[in-house]
C-alpha positions in Angstrom: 0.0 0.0 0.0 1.5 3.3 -1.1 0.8 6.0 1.6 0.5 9.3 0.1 2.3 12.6 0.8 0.4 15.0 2.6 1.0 19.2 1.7 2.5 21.0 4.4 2.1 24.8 4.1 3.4 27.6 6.2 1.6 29.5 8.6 2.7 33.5 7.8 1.5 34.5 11.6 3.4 31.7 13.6 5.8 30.3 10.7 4.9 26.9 11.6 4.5 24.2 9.1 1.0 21.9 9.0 -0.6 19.8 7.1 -2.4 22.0 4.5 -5.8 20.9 5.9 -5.3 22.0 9.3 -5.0 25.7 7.9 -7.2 28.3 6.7 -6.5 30.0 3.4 -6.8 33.9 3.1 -7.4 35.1 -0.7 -6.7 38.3 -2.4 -9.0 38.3 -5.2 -8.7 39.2 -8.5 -11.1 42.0 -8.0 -8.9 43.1 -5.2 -10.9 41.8 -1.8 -9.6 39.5 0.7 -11.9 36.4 1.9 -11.2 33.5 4.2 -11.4 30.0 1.9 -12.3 27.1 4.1 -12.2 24.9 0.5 -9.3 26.1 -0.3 -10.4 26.3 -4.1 -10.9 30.2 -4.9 -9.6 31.8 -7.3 -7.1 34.4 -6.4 -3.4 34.9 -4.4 -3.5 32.7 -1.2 -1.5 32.4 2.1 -2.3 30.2 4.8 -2.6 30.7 8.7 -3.4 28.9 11.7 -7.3 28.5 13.1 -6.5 31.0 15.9 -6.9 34.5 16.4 -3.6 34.8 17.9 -1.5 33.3 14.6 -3.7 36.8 12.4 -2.8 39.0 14.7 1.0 38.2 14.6 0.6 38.3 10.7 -0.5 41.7 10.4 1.7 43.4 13.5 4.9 41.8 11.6 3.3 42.9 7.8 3.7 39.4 7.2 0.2 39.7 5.5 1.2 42.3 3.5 4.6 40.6 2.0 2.9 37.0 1.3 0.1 39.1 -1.1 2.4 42.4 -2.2 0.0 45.2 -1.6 -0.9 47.3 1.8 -3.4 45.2 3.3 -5.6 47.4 5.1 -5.8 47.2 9.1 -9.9 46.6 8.5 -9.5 44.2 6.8 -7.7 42.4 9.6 -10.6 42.9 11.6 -13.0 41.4 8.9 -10.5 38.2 9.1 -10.8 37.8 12.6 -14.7 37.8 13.1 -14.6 36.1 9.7 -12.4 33.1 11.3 -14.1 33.5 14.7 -17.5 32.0 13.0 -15.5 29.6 11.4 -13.7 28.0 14.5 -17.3 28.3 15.8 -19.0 26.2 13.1 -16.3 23.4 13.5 
């Protein structure tokens, strides 16, 4: 039996590398919002962070967000992210 490889993807708030599942996607889209995909499927620039508040708060104090998509990622946006992800973790 042939076990398969499972994606690891970096965390931009903690740095921490997890299977690809155990992470939530941010996406800046190609008409220039950013969204939270659970699928991970959306079409658009994506980076990857943790299921906790903590991990997006880290990526936006260190700009972190800001290199992994190349533009100035407003600070509201960070606050969209957060109660975006908080009804996530809530769902789950």
């Amino acid at each position: 039996m042939v076990q398969r490889k499972i994606p690891l993807r970096r965390c931009i708030g903690c740095g921490e590398m997890l299977p690809k599942k155990e992470l939530i996607r941010i996406v800046h889209t190609p008409e220039g919002e950013f969204v939270m995909d659970v699928t991970g499927r959306k079409n658009g620039r994506g980076a990857y962070v943790c299921p906790k508040t903590d991990c997006i708060d880290k990526a936006f104090k260190t700009k972190a967000v800001n290199r992994s998509f190349g533009v100035n990622v407003p600070e509201e946006t960070g606050l969209m992210l957060k109660k975006e992800l908080s009804n996530i973790v809530k769902k789950c």
